[in-house]
N, C-alpha and C positions, 0 to 999 in steps of 0.2 A: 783234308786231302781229297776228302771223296766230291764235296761237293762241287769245286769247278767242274770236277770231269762231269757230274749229275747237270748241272748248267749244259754245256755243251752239246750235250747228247739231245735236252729237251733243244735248247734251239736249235739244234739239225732237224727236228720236225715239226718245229712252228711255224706256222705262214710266218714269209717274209713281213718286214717292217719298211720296207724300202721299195718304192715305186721303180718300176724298168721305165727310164725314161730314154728316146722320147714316145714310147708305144703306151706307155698311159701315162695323164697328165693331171694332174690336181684339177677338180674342178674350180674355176675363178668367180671370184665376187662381179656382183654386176657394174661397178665401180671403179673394177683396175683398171690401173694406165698401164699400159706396154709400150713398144715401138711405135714412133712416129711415121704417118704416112701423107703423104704429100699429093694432091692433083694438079699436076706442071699444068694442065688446059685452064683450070679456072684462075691459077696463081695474077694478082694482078702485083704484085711486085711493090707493094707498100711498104714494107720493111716494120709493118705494125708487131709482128711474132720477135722482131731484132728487139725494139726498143724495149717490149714488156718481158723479155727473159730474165729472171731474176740472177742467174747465175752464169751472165751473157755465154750460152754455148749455142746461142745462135749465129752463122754470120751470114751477109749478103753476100755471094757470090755471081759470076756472070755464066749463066747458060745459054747456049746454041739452041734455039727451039724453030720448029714451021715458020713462024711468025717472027723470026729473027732473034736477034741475040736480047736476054732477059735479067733481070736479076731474081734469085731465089734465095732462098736458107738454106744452107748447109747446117747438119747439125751435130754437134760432139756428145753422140749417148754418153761417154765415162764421165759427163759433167753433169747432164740431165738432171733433173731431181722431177721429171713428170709430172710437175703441177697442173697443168695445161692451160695454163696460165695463156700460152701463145694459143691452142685451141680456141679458147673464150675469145680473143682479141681480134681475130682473122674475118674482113671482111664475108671475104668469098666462103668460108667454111674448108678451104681448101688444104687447110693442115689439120690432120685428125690423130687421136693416139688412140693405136687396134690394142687390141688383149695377146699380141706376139708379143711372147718375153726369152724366145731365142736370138741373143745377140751375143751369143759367147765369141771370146776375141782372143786371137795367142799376142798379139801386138796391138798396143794401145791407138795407133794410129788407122786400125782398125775401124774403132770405134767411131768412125768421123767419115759423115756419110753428107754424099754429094745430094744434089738435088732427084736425079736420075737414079738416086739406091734408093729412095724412100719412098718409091712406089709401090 
């Protein structure tokens, strides 16, 4: 009987186990994939990142850009598996994967991001 409450007492005065996030942050391997990020200026609209997605959560869609209307990727993170598979593929370089791993979402349609959100 005694020990829970002996337990309890010591963890009221042990450093936390639990990061406050998002004011500190796990430091990342040099390696992770996070969030995809897009340059609409160099995109030349090959649809090479469409065909090489393993888990087609690429699509072409049509954008309004300076230089008139385009086609880009839209991309569905709830399906992603971050291979970078489209990375690797991409003439221009123009689709990159950052080390943002905040994409937390209350609704999955969320998750499905236009050309224009992944900058």
């Amino acid at each position: 009987m005694i020990q829970p409450i002996a337990r309890s007492l010591k963890a009221l005065v042990e450093k936390r186990s639990t990061l406050e996030f998002p004011e500190s942050r796990e430091p990342l391997p040099d390696n992770y994939r996070g969030k995809l990020r897009l340059d609409m200026n160099t995109c030349i609209s090959c649809s090479a990142c469409e065909r090489i997605c393993p888990n087609k959560t690429i699509t072409m869609v049509d954008v309004l850009t300076e230089k008139g209307k385009k086609v880009m990727p839209q991309i569905g993170l709830e399906r992603c598996l971050f291979c970078a598979l489209c990375e690797e593929v991409c003439p221009p370089k123009c689709l990159t994967l950052t080390k943002n791993y905040d994409y937390e979402a209350y609704d999955k349609r969320e998750l499905l991001k236009r050309p224009e959100e992944l900058e």
